[in-house]
C-alpha positions as CSV (number, residue, x, y, z in Angstrom):
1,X,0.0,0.0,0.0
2,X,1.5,3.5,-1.0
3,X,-0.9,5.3,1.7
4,X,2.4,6.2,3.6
5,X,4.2,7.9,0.8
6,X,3.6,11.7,1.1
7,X,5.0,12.1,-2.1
8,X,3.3,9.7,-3.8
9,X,0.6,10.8,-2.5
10,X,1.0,14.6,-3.3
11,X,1.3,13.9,-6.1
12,X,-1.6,11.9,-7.4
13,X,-3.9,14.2,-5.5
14,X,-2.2,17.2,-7.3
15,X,-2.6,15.5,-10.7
16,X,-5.8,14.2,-10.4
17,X,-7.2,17.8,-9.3
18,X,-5.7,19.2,-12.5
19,X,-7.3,16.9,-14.4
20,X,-10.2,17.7,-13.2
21,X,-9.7,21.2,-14.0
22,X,-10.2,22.1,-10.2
23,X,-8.0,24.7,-8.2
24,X,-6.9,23.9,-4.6
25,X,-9.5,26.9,-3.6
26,X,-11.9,24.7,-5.9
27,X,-10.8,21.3,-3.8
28,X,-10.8,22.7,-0.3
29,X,-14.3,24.3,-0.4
30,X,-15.4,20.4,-1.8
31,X,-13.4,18.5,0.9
32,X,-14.5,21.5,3.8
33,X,-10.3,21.9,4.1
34,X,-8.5,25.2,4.0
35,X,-6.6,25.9,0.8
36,X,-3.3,25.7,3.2
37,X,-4.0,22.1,4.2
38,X,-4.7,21.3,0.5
39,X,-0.9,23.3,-0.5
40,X,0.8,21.0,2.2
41,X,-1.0,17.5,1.4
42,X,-0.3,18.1,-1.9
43,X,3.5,19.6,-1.3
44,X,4.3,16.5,0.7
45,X,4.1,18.1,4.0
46,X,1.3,16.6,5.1
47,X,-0.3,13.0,5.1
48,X,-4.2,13.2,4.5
49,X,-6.7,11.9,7.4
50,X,-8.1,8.7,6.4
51,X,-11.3,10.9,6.5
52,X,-9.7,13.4,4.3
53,X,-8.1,10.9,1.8
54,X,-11.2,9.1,1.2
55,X,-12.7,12.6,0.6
56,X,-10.4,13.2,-2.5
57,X,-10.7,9.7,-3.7
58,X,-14.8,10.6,-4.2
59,X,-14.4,13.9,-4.9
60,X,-11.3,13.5,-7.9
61,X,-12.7,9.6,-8.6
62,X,-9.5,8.1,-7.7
63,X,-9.2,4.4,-8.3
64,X,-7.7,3.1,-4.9
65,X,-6.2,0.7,-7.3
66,X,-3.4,3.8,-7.6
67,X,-3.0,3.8,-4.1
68,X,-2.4,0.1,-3.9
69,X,-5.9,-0.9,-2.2
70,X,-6.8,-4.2,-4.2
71,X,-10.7,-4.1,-3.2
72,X,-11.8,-7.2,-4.5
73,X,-12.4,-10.4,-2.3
74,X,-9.6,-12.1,-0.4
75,X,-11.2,-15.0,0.8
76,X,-11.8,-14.3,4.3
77,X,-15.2,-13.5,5.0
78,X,-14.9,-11.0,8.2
79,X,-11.9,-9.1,6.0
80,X,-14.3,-9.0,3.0
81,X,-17.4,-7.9,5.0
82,X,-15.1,-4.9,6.6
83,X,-13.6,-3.9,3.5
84,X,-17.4,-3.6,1.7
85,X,-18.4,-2.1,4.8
86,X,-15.6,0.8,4.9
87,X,-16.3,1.2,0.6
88,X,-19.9,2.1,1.4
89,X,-19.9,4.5,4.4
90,X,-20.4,7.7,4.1
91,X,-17.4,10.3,4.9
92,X,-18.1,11.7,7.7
93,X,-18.8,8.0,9.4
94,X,-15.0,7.6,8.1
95,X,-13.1,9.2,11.1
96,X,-15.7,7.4,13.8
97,X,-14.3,3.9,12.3
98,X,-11.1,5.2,11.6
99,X,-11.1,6.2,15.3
100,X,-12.3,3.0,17.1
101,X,-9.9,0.9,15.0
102,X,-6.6,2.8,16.0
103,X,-7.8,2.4,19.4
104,X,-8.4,-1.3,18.9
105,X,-4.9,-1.5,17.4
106,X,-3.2,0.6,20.1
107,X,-4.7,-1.3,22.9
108,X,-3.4,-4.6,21.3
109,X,0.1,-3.6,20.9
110,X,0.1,-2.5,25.3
């Protein structure tokens, strides 16, 4: 997964916002971001929220393919059921879940 890589990561947003003809004004008024935020994700600065990454995949129509996410079944039922659960909420359910499974995470590694 290339979700780690800044760079890669600034730069596919900042392509994919060209190609869509939008300006980072344009991109932070659709993702409810300041247009400084937007400069520094996509200068390499900053790593996108979950929350705010899965905002510019719906808003630019980013295949998560690019990004390394293979979304298609993997055999395990409780992975598959999480992963088409995650695909169809809705962003702003996004940093809940992204929330309670950090915590799960964290509290495993103690």
């Amino acid at each position: 997964m290339r979700f780690e890589d800044k760079e890669f990561l600034a730069e596919q947003i900042r392509l994919h916002r060209k190609l869509k003809g939008y300006t980072q004004e344009q991109l932070a008024e659709m993702a409810d971001l300041s247009v400084q935020h937007i400069s520094r994700i996509e200068n390499g600065c900053y790593i996108p929220s979950l929350n705010s990454f899965f905002k510019f995949v719906s808003i630019l129509d980013i295949d998560l393919k690019v990004f390394g996410f293979n979304i298609e079944k993997t055999n395990n039922p409780v992975k598959d059921k999480l992963i088409n659960l995650i695909a169809n909420l809705p962003n702003d359910k996004l940093t809940l879940y992204e929330n309670v499974i950090e915590a799960l995470y964290k509290s495993k590694q103690t």
